[in-house]
DRENVEXDO-278795 format. One line per field, with one value per residue (C-alpha): residue in one letter; x negated, y negated, z negated. Coordinates in steps of 0.001 Angstrom, whole numbers, plus 500000, padded with zeros to 6 digits. Layout:
N
code <- A	...;
x <- X	...;
y <- Y	...;
z <- Z	...;
***
This chain:
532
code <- X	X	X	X	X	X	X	X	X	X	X	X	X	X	X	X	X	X	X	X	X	X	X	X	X	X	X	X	X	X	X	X	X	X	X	X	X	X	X	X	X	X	X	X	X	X	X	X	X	X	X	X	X	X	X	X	X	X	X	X	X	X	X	X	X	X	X	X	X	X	X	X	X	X	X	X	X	X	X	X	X	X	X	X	X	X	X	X	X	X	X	X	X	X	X	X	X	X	X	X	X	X	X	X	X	X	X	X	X	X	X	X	X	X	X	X	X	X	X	X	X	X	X	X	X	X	X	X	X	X	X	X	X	X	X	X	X	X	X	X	X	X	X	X	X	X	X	X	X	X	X	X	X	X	X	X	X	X	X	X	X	X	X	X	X	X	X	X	X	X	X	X	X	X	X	X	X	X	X	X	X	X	X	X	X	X	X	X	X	X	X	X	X	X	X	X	X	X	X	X	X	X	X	X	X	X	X	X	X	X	X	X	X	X	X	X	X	X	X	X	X	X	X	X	X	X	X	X	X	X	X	X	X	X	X	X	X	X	X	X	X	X	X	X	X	X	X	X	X	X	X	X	X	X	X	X	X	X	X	X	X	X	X	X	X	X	X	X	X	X	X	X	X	X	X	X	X	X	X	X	X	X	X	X	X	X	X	X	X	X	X	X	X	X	X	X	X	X	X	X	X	X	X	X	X	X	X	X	X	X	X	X	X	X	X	X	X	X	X	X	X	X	X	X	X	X	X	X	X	X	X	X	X	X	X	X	X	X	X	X	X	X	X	X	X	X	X	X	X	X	X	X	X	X	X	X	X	X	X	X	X	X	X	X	X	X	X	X	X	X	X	X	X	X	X	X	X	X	X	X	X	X	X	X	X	X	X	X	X	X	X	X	X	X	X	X	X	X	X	X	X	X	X	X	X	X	X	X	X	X	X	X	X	X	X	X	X	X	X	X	X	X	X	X	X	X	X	X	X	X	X	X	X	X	X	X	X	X	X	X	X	X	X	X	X	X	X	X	X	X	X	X	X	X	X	X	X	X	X	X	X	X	X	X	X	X	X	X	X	X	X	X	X	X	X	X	X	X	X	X	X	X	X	X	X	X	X	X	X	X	X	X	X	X	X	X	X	X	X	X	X	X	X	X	X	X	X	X	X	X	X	X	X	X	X	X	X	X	X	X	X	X	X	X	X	X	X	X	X	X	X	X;
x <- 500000	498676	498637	500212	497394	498070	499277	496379	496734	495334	497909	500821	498794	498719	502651	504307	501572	502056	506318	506604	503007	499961	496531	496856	493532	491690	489415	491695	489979	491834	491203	492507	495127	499115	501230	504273	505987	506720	508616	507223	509105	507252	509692	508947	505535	506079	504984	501889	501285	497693	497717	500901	501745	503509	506529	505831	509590	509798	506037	504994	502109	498431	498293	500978	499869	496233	497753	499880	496692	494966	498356	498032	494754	495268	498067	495387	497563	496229	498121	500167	502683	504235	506867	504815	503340	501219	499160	495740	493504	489532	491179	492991	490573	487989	490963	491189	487746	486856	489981	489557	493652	494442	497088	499651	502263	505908	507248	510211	513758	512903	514574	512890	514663	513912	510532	510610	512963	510296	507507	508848	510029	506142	504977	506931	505392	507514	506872	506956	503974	504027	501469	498431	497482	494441	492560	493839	494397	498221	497911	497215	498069	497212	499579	502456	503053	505867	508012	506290	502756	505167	506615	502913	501804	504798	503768	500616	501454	504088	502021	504927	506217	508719	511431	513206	517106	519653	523296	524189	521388	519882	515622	514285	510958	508942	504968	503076	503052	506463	505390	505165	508701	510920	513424	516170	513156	512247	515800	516140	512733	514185	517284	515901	519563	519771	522149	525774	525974	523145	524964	528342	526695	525025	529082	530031	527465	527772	524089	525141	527314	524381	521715	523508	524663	521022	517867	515823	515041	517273	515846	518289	517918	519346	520770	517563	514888	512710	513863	514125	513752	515189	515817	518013	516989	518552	518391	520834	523711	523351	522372	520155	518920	517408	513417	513463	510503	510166	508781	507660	509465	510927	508415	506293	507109	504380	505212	508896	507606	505436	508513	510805	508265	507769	511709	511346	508716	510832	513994	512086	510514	514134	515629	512881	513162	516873	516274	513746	516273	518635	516569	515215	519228	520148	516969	517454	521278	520056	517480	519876	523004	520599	519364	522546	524216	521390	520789	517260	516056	516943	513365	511523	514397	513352	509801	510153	512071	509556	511932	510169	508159	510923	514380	517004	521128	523317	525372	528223	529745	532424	534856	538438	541295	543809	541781	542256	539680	537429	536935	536325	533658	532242	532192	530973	527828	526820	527283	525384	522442	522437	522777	519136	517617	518553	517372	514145	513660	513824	511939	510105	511137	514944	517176	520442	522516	525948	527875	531391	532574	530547	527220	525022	521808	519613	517500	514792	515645	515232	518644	522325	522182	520436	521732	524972	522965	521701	525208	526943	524100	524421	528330	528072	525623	528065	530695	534287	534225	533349	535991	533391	532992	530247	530256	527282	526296	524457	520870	519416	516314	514860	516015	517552	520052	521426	524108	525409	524901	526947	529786	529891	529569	532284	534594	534292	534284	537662	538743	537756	538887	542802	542258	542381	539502	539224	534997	533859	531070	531284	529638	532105	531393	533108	536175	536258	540024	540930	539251	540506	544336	543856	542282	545041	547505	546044	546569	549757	550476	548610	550451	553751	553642	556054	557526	561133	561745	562832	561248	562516	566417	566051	565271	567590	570136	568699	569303	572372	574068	571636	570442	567172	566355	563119	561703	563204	561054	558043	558221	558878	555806	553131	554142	553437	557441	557381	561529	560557	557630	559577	562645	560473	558600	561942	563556	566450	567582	566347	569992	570295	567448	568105	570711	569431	566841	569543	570775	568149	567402	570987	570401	566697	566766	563103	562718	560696	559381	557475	553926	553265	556931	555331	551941	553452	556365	553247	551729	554487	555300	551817	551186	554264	555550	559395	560095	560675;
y <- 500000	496436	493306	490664	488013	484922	481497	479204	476030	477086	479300	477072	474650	476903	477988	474984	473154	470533	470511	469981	468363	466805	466236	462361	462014	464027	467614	470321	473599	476354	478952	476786	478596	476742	477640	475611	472454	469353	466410	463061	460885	457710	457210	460825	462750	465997	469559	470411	473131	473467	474408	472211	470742	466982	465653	461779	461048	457072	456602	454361	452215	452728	451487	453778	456752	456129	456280	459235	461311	460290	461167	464510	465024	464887	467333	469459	469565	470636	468457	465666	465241	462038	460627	459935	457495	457614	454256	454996	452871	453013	453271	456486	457606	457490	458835	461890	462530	461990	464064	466961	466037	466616	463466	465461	463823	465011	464442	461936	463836	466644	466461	466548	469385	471211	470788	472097	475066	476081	475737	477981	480684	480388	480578	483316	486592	489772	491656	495242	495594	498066	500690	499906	502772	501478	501485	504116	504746	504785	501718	498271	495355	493844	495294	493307	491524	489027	488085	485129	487230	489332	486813	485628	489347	489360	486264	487351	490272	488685	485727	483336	481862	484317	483559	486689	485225	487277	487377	484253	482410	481425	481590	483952	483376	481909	481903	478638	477510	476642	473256	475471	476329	473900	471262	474029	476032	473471	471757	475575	475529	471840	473112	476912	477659	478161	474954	475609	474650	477497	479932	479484	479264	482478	483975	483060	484740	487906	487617	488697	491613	492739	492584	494518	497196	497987	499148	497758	494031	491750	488955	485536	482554	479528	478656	476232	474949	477903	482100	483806	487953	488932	492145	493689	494282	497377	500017	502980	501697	498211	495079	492824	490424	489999	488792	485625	485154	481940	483611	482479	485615	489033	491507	494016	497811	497980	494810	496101	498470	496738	495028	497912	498934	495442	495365	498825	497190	494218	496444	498381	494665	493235	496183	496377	492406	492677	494903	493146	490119	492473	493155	489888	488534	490504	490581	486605	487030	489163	486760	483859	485493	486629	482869	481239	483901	483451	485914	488039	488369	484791	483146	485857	485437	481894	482562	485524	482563	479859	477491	477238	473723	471114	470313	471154	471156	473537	473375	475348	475504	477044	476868	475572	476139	477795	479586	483917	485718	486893	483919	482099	484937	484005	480479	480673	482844	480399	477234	479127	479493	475967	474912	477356	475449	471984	472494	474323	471406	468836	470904	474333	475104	475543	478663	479652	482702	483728	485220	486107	483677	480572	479650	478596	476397	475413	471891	470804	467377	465090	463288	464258	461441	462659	465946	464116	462318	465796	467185	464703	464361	468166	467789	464916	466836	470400	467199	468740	471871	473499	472658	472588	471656	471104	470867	469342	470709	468769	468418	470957	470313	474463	477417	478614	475518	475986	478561	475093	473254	476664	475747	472491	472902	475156	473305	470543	473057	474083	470114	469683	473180	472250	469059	466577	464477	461995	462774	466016	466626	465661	465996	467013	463749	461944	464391	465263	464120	465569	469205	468654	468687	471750	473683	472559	473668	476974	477237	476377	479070	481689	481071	480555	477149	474954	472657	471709	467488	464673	465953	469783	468447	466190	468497	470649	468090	467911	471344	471909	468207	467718	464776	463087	461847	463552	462035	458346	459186	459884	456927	454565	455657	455465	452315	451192	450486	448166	448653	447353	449610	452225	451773	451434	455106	456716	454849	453433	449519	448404	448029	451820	452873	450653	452277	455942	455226	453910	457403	459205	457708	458240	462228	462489	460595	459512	456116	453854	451253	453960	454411	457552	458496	457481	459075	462207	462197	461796	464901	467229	465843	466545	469724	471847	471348	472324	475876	477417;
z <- 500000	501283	499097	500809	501325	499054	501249	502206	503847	506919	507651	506539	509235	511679	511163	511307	513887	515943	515821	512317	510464	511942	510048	509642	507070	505468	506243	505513	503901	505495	502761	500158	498374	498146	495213	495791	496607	494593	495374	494918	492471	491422	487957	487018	486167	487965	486281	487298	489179	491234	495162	495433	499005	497631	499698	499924	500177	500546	500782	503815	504224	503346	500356	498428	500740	499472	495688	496395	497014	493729	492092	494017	493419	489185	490088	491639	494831	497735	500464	500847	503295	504091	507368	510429	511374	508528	507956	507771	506540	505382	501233	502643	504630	501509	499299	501168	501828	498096	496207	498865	499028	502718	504352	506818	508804	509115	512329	512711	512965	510588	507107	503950	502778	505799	505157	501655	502894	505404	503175	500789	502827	504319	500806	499556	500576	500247	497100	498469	500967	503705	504014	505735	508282	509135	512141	514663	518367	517943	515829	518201	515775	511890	509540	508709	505126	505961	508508	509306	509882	512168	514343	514855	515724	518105	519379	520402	521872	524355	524623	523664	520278	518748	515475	513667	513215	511252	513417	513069	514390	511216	511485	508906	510393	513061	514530	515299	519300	518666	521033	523756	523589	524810	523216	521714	520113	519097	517708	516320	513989	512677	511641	511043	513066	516501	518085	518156	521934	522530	520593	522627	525505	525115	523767	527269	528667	527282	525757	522543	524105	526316	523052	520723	522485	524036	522136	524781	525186	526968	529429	529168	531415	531823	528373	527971	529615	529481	529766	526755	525798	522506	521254	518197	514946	514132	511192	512169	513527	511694	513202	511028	513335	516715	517747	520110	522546	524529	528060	531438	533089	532981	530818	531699	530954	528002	526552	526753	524706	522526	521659	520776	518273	516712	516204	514366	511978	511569	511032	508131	506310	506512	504821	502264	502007	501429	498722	496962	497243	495586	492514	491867	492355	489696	487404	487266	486897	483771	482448	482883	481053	478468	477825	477940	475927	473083	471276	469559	473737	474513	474088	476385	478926	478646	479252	481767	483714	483154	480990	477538	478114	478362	477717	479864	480812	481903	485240	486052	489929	491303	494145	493857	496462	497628	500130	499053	496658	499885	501142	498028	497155	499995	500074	496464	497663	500089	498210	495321	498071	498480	494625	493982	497231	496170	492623	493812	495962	492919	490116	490232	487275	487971	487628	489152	489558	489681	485930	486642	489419	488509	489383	486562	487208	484444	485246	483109	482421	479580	479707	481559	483618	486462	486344	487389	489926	491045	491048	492760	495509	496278	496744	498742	500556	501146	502022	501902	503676	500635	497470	494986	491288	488872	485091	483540	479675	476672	476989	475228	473628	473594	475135	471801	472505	475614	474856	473767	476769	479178	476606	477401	481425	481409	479404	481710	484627	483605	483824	487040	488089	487071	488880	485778	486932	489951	490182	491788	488926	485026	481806	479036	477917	480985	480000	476578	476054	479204	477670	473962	475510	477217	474753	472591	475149	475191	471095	471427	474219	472935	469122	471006	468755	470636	467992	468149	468617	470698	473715	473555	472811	476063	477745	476746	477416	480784	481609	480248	482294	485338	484001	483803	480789	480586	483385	482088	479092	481097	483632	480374	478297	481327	482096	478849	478451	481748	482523	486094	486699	484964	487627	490455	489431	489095	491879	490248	489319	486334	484711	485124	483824	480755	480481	480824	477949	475737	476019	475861	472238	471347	472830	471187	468503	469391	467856	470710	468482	466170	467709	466362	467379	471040	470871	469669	472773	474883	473397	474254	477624	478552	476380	476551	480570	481479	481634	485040;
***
C-alpha cells in the first residue's frame, strides 16, 4: 500500500496553472509542503497553521500586498494569493524574496470561494492508498493516489487536459493544461460544473445516451470550440462519473484503450473515495453529537475534532417547507455541503454534520455577532431556492459548554422553523419571547392545562351563535385599543365594532381597563388557538 505523497506547492502550481493563479512575485520552492488555506481578515488574527496558501480577499495595491506577505510569513504560510493585477512594486518584490512567501495572482472572474474549494479538494489526498505494483511490463503509468494525480496521468497519456465529473457535471478533479482547452473547459474548472448550456446541448445530442450505455469511449464534437472524448466511470452496472478529454481528433485504438483502463482505476478510487467519505461522515457525526451532548467523552471529542483552543457557538440548520420528506432530505444534504464549505472557508477549525434532521456547525468565535454575520451571508448566498434556517447558540467559552450553546440554537431553530420571526437566522437572544411562548404552549399541551376565562367563554359563545367576538377581541388588543384600526382589521364600521366589544365584555366578562386583565387575554389568544 502507497502513501499518498503530501501537497507541495509545486504541484498545486502546476494544477491550477495558468487558468486560475500566476506567479506575480516571489521564487516559488516547489517542494514546499501546503497544509491548508486561510482567509485573510485584517480585524482578525487568524490560527496559525504553517504551509498555509492566504486568500488576500480585498487586498490591492503594493503597499498592503507587501504587508500581507510579512503577515503570511509570521503565519509561516507558504503563499499568498491575491486578485490580479497584482501591484508590484520593489517593497514587494524585496518582501517576497526576503520571507520566502511566494505573491500569486488569481485571475479576474474566478470567485474566492472557488478558489478555496479547489484548493482544498487539491490538498486533500484520499486516505486509503491503492497498491503500488511497481514497475512491470503490464504496468505503463505512476500509480495513482488521488483523482487529481489521475486526471494528470490521463492527461498525459491522451495528450490533452482531462477532469473526472460525477453525473451531473460537477468536477471532482482536473490536470493542469487546462489553457489549452478552450473557453467551456475553461468556464467548467471556474465553476468546477460543466455550463448548463453545454450540458443541454449535449441532452439533445444524445451524448449522454451514447456514453452510458457504451464501455468504450465516446468522441463528441461540436458542443464547444474544441472535440471532446469522454468515457463512463462505471463499477458494475453503476455509473459514477465520466473522464473528459479536450482532443484535437478521434483516438487511436491504443489510446482507446489506454482509456478504458484509466476509467477502471478511476472507477475503483471513486468507490474507495466514497467510502472513506462515508466513514469520516459518520466518525465526525459521532465526535460532534458526543461534544454537544457533553458528557465523560466530550473533551476528547473536542480534541479528536480540533476545538479545544478557543471559544465557540453552536449553529443549527435545517430546511423548512412544504416540499415532501425526500426532497427535503435531500435539499438538507446539499445545503449541509455548503454550510461545512462556507465555514471551512472562514476558519479551519470548524465542524459540521448532520444529528437527526438538522445540521449542526460549531465556529470558533469569540462573540455571536459574527456568527450571525456568517449565517446570514451563507443564506443570502443559497438565495431562496433553498428554505433554510439557522439558529445561532451562546458563546461558549470551552467545549464542556457548548451542550449549552446546541440548546440555545435549537430553541431558536424551532422559532424560525414555525415561522415566528421576520430574519432567516437568529440568536435565541433576538427571540427569546418568541421561544418562552412556545415552550409554554407546549406545557400547557402536554399537561392538557387550558384554564377556563374570558377568552374560552367567547369563544364558546362564538361557536355556539356564529359570531365573532373572538376575533373583535383580537383586532382590539393589537391595535393597542385603536376602534378605527380595530374596524379597519376586521372590516367593519367603527360603530359596529363598538358595539361588538360592548358585547363581548358583557359575554366575557373580561374587564378592558385592567392591564393584567389585557396581558393575560393576550396570553391565551396566542397560547391556546381555537379548536378545529
Amino acid at each position: 500500500m502507497s502513501a499518498p505523497p503530501a501537497p507541495v506547492l509545486g504541484r498545486i502550481l502546476a494544477d491550477l496553472g495558468s487558468t486560475l493563479v500566476e506567479v506575480a512575485a516571489g521564487d516559488p520552492d516547489p517542494a514546499r509542503p501546503v497544509a491548508g488555506v486561510l482567509i485573510h481578515d485584517p480585524h482578525d488574527e487568524p490560527a496559525r497553521l504553517p504551509g498555509a496558501v492566504v486568500l488576500g480577499v480585498g487586498v490591492h495595491g503594493p503597499g498592503p500586498v507587501a504587508e500581507l506577505v510579512a503577515r503570511a510569513a509570521d503565519l509561516d504560510a507558504a503563499a499568498i494569493i491575491v486578485r490580479s493585477p497584482v501591484a508590484v512594486d520593489a517593497a514587494v518584490r524585496d518582501a517576497a524574496a526576503r520571507t520566502g512567501v511566494a505573491v500569486l495572482g488569481l485571475t479576474p472572474g474566478a470567485s474566492w470561494a472557488q478558489v478555496a474549494a479547489m484548493l482544498r479538494s487539491l490538498l486533500a489526498v484520499d486516505e486509503i492508498g491503492v497498491d503500488d505494483p511497481g514497475p512491470s511490463d503490464d504496468h505503463d503509468g505512476p500509480p495513482a493516489t488521488d483523482l487529481f494525480a489521475l486526471a494528470n496521468a490521463i492527461a498525459a497519456l491522451l495528450d490533452g487536459p482531462a477532469t473526472v465529473e460525477d453525473r451531473s457535471g460537477r468536477v471532482l478533479a482536473f490536470s493542469s493544461r487546462q489553457d489549452e482547452g478552450d473557453q467551456a473547459r475553461i468556464a467548467t474548472i471556474l465553476d468546477r460544473q460543466v455550463p448548463a448550456d453545454k450540458l443541454r446541448a449535449l441532452e439533445e445530442r444524445g451524448a449522454f445516451h451514447a456514453l452510458y450505455r457504451s464501455d468504450r469511449p465516446v468522441y463528441v464534437e461540436g458542443i464547444a470550440e474544441k472535440p471532446r472524448v469522454a468515457i463512463a466511470v462505471r463499477a458494475g452496472g453503476e455509473i459514477l462519473g465520466s473522464i473528459w478529454v479536450v482532443v484535437d481528433r478521434p483516438l487511436t485504438p491504443d489510446r482507446e484503450r489506454s482509456l478504458a483502463e484509466a476509467a477502471r482505476v478511476v472507477a475503483l478510487h471513486l468507490l474507495r473515495r466514497r467510502a472513506g467519505q462515508d466513514v469520516e461522515r459518520r466518525l465526525r457525526a459521532d465526535l460532534l453529537a458526543t461534544v454537544l451532548e457533553g458528557g465523560a467523552n466530550a473533551s476528547e471529542a473536542a480534541a479528536r475534532l480540533g476545538l479545544t483552543a478557543q471559544p465557540a457557538c453552536v449553529l443549527a440548520l435545517a430546511v423548512t417547507g412544504e416540499s415532501p420528506a425526500a426532497d427535503r432530505v435531500a435539499a438538507g444534504e446539499r445545503v449541509s455541503d455548503a454550510l461545512a464549505l462556507h465555514l471551512a472557508a472562514i476558519h479551519p477549525r470548524t465542524a459540521t454534520a448532520s444529528l437527526g434532521g438538522v445540521t449542526y456547525a460549531i465556529l470558533p468565535t469569540a462573540t455571536d455577532e459574527p456568527a450571525l454575520r456568517v449565517a446570514d451571508a451563507f443564506l443570502t448566498r443559497v438565495g431562496a431556492r433553498v428554505p433554510a434556517v439557522i439558529g445561532i447558540g451562546r458563546v461558549a467559552a470551552r467545549p464542556a459548554h457548548l451542550p449549552r450553546s446546541r440548546h440555545d440554537a435549537d430553541r431558536a431553530l424551532r422559532v424560525l422553523r414555525q415561522g415566528r420571526a421576520r430574519a432567516r437566522a437568529a440568536r435565541l437572544t433576538d427571540v427569546h419571547v418568541a421561544s418562552l411562548m412556545a415552550d409554554l404552549a407546549d406545557r400547557m399541551a402536554d399537561e392538557d392545562d387550558v384554564p377556563d376565562g374570558p377568552v374560552v367563554r367567547l369563544r364558546a359563545y362564538d361557536a355556539e351563535h356564529h359570531t365573532a367576538l373572538t376575533g373583535t377581541l383580537a383586532a382590539w388588543l393589537d391595535t393597542f385599543g385603536d376602534v378605527p384600526a380595530a374596524a379597519a382589521a376586521v372590516h367593519v364600521h367603527p360603530n359596529t365594532f363598538r358595539y361588538r366589544l360592548k358585547r363581548l365584555t358583557e359575554v366575557s366578562g373580561l374587564d378592558l381597563t385592567d392591564a393584567d386583565a389585557r396581558f393575560e387575554a393576550m396570553l391565551q389568544l396566542r397560547l391556546t388557538p381555537p379548536s378545529p
